[in-house]
N, C-alpha and C positions, 0 to 999 in steps of 0.2 A: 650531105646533110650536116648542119652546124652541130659543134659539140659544146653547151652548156653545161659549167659545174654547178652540181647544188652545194651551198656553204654548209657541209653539215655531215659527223660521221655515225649522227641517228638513224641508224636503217630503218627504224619505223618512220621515223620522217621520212626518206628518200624514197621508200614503198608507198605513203601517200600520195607522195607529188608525182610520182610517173603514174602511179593510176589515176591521177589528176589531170595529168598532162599527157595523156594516153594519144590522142588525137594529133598532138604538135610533133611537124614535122622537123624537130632536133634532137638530138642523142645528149642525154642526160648521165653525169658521171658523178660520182660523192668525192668528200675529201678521203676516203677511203681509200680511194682508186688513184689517191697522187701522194708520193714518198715523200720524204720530210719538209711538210707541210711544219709552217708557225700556225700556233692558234692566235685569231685576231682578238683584239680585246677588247671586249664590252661592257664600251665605258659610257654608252648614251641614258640619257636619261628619260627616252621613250623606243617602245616599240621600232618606230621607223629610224628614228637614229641609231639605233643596237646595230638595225639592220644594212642602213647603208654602212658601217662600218666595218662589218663582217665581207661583205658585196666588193668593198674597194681594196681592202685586205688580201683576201684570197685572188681576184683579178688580178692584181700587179703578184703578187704571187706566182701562179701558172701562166699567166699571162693567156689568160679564158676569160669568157664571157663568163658571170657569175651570177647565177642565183641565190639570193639569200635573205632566209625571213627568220623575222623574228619575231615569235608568239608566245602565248599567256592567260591565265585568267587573271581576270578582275573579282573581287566582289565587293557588291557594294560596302555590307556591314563590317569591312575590312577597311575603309576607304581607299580602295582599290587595287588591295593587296591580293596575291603576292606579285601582281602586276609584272615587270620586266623581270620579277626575279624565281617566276615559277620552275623554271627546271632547276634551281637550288634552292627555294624556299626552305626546307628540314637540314640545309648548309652545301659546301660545295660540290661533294660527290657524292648527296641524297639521293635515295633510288625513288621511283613512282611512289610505291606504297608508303615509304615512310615521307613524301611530301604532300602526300593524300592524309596519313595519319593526322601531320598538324595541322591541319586546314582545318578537319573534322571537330579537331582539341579544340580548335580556337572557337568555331561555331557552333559547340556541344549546348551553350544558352540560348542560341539564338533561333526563331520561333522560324517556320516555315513562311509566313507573309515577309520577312522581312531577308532572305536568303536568292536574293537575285545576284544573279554574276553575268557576264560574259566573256569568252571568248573572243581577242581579237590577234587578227594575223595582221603584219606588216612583210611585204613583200620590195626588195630591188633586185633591179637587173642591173650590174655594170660592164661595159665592154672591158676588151683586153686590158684599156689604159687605167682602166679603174676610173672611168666615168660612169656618173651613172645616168641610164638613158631611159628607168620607169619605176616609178614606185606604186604599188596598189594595195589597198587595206580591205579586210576582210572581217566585218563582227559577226560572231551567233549569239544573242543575247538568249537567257534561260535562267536557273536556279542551281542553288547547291543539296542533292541529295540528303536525308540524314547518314546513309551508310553506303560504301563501295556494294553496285550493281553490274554483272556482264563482265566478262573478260575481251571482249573487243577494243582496240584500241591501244592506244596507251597514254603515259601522262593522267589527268586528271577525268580522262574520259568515263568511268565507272560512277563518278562522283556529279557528273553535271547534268542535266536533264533538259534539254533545248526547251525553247517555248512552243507548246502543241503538241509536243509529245509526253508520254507519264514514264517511258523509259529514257535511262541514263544512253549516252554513246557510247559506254561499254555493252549496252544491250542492242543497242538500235543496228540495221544491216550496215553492210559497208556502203552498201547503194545509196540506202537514205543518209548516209554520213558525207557519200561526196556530194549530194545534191544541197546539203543546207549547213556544212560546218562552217566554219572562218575562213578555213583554209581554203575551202572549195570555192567559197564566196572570192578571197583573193584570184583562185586561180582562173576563175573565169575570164580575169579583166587580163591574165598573163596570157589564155591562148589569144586572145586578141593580138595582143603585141607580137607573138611569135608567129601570127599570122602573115602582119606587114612583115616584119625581122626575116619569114624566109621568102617571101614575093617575091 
């Protein structure tokens, strides 16, 4: 069974994607799990270049097949903020809640009609050589909460409220969360690839 790294020493992330990728016949390991790792630099100025950058980095690194996304909220009355820079939006070693807190600061005027965001995952795979050989993108469009709701999740998930539903992703189950997030949405198009990838 192949061994894919996920680019990332988020265990919440990495607890996402193997219950994402529960079905896919490869064995999934963090940068956790490899000793003096560089961190790659992300220096793209979107989503999918963050991520192939991350993907070709760590590949020639371990010299593994590499998974790695990179995701975000948008919102609109932000003009698309804090977009590539959500997991430091409140500065570099911001924690959740204090990157939740200024999102909230900055939206404290802004009326519920006009508080849409989404959610979007960019996903690559690159081989050992640090090619990359799939990229897939993943949006959940929805709204911005007035206040942190649920403890499920992590990141901005308390604060956003999908469209169709009146509960945030900190409330919503983990079921309905892999069936309709960004992430899930990317990951759908990865078991594909990991289907041919172990044929």
């Amino acid at each position: 069974m192949p061994e894919i790294l996920i680019a990332t020493k988020n265990a919440n992330k990495t607890k996402e994607l193997k219950k994402l990728l529960l079905n896919s016949e490869v064995i999934l390991k963090d940068l956790n799990e490899i000793p003096n790792i560089c961190e790659a630099a992300e220096t793209g100025k979107t989503f999918v270049e963050n991520a192939v950058l991350k993907a070709k980095s760590y590949a020639l690194q371990t010299k593994m097949w590499t998974l790695a996304d990179d995701s975000g909220l948008e919102v609109e009355a932000l003009c698309g903020a804090p977009g590539i820079f959500s997991a430091r939006y409140a500065g570099k070693n911001a924690t959740d809640k204090e990157n939740v807190e200024k999102l909230l600061r900055e939206l404290k005027r802004v009326v519920d009609k006009q508080r849409q965001a989404k959610f979007v995952c960019a996903v690559t795979i690159s081989d050992e050589k640090g090619e990359v050989k799939f990229i897939a993108e993943g949006v959940c469009e929805g709204k911005i909460a007035v206040k942190p709701s649920g403890t499920s999740g992590f990141g901005y998930d308390p604060i956003f409220i999908p469209d169709g539903f009146e509960q945030t992703f900190g409330e919503l189950s983990v079921e309905t969360k892999q069936k309709i997030s960004h992430r899930a949405r990317a990951a759908a198009k990865i078991i594909r690839f990991f289907a041919d990838f172990t044929a």
